[in-house]
KEVO-389238 format. One record per residue (C-alpha): residue number from 1; chain; x negated, y negated, z. Coordinates in steps of 0.5 Angstrom, whole numbers. Layout:
N
- NUM  A  X  Y  Z
...
END
This chain:
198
- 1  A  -182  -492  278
- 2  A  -183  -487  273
- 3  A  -178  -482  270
- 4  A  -178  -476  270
- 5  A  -175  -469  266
- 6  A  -168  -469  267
- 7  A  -164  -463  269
- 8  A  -157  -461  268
- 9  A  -155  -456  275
- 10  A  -149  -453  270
- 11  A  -148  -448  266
- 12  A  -142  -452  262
- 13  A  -142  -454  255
- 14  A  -136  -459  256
- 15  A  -142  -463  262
- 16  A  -147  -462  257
- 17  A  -144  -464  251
- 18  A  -142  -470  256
- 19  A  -149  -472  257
- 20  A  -152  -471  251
- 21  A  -149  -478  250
- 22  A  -154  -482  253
- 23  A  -159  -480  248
- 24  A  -164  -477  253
- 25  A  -168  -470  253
- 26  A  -165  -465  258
- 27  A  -165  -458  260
- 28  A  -159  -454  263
- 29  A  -160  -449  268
- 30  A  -154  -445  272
- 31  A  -154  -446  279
- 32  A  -151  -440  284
- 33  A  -148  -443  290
- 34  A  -142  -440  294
- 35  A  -136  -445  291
- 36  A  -131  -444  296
- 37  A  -128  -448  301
- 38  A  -129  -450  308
- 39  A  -125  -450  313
- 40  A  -123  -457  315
- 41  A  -126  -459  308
- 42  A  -123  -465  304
- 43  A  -122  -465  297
- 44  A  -127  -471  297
- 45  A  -132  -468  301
- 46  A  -131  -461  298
- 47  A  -134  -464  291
- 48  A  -139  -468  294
- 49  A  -141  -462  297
- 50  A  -141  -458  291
- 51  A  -145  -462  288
- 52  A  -150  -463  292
- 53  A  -151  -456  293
- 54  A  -151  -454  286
- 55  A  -158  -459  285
- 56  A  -161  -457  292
- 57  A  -160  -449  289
- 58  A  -165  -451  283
- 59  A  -170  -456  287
- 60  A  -174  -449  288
- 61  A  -175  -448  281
- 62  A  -175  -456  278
- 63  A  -179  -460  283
- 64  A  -182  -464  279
- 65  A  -175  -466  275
- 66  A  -170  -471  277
- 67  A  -163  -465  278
- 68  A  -156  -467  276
- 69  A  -151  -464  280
- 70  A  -144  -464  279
- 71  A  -137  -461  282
- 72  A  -129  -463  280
- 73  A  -124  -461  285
- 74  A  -117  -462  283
- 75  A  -111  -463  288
- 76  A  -103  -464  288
- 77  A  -100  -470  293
- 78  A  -98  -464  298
- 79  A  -107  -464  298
- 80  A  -106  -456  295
- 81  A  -113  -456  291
- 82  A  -113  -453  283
- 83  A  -118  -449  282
- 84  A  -119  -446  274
- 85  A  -114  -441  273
- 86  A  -118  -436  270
- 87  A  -112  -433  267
- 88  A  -105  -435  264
- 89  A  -100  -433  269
- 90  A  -105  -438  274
- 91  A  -104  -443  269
- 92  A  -97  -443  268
- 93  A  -97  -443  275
- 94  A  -101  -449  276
- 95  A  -97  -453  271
- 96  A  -91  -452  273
- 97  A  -93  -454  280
- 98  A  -96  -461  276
- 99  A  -91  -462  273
- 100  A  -88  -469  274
- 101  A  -93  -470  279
- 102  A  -100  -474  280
- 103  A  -105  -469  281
- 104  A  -112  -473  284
- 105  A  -119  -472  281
- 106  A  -125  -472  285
- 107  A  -131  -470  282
- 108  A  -137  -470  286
- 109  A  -144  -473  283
- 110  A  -151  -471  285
- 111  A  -158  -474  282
- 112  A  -163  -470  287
- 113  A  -171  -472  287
- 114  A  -174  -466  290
- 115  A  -181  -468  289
- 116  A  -179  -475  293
- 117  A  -174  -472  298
- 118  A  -169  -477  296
- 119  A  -161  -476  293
- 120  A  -156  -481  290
- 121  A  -149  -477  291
- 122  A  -142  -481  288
- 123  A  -135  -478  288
- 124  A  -130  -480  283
- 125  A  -124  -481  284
- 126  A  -118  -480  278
- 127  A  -111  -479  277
- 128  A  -107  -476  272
- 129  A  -99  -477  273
- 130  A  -96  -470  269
- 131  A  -90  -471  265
- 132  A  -84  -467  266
- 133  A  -86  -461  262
- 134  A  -81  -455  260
- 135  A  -83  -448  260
- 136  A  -84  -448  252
- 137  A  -89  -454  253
- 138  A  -93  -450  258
- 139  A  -93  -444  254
- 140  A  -93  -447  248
- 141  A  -100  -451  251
- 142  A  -103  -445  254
- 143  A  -103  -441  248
- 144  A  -106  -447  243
- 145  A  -112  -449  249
- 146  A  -112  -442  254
- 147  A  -116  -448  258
- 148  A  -117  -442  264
- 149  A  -124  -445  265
- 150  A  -122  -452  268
- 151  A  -120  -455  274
- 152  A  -112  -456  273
- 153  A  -111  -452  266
- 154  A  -112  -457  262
- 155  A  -118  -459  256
- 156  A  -118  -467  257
- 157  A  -122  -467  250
- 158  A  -117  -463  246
- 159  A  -109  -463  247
- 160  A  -109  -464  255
- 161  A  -107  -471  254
- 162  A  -101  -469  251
- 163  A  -98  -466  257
- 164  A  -99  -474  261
- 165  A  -95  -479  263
- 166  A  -101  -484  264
- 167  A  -108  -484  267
- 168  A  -111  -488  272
- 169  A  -119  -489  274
- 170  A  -125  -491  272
- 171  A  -128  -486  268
- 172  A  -124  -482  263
- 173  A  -130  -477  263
- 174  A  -130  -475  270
- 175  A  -123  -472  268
- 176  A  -128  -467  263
- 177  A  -133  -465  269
- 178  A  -139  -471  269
- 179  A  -137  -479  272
- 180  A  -142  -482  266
- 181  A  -141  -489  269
- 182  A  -143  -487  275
- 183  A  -148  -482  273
- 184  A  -151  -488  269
- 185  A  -152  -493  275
- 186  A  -155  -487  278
- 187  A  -161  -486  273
- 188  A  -162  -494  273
- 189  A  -162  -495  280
- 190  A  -169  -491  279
- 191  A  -171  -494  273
- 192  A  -168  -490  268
- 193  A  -164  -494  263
- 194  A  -161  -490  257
- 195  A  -161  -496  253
- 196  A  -169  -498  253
- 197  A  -172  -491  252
- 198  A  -174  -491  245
END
């Protein structure tokens, strides 16, 4: 089965910084879905969904590309979703509101063939437990990091592993907004192998 160009359906640096990782040429462009929630929706269906939707929102245009859609949904045990803060008070809010507590990570994954009409679609599970974390923490955090562009109000990559008490899934980049593992076990289910292209 021949590859074909990939597709990016995300407009953030974190998953392109992510996916450059496998060495592979692609292109990134920025999907407009409605992102909100349905009523009766699980976290689990709500990034499978998203993910989906934000690769079908670009088949139009990239027919003849394999498209990579992506969406991470985080939520407390009592089930209340994270979403990105936006600001420093939601953030302090969604930190006081994990501290202590584990908070699961769902990111749905999407590889979408618009030219054969047929999708791989995964979510990934990851759960982060929170150390109890004083107010001078969070502040102290959100003043280094002003991560009020992630789920959760935290930047894996930098200091948000400082706030953790311990982590559990298996894959750590899920936590960033890509499941590469599972990404690269879509990519070769279709012939596309990271490691044999030259």
């Amino acid at each position: 089965m021949s590859s074909r160009p990939l597709l990016l359906a995300s407009s953030s640096p974190y998953r392109r910084e992510l996916l450059e990782r496998f060495g592979l040429p692609f292109e990134t462009a920025s999907p407009d879905i409605d992102e909100s929630p349905r009523p009766g929706d699980s976290p689990e269906q709500l990034a499978t969904r998203l993910a989906e939707s934000k690769a079908r929102a670009l088949a139009n245009q990239y027919p003849q590309h394999w498209i990579i859609g992506s969406d991470q949904v985080a939520c407390l045990p009592d089930g209340t979703l994270l979403s990105k803060p936006g600001s420093h008070e939601q953030a302090v809010s969604q930190l006081q509101r994990s501290s202590g507590q584990t908070v699961q990570f769902l990111t749905g994954l999407t590889l979408l063939d618009p030219s054969a009409d047929r999708a791989q679609a995964h979510c990934e599970r990851f759960s982060v437990q929170f150390r109890e974390l004083s107010e001078e923490e969070i502040e102290g955090y959100l003043n280094k990091e002003q991560p009020y562009d992630c789920a959760g109000s935290f930047r894996m990559e930098g200091l948000g592993i400082t706030l953790f008490k311990a982590m559990e899934g298996r894959d750590p980049n899920s936590l960033i907004g890509l499941p590469l593992i599972a990404l690269n076990d879509m990519l070769r289910n279709w012939g596309l192998n990271p490691l044999l292209i030259r």
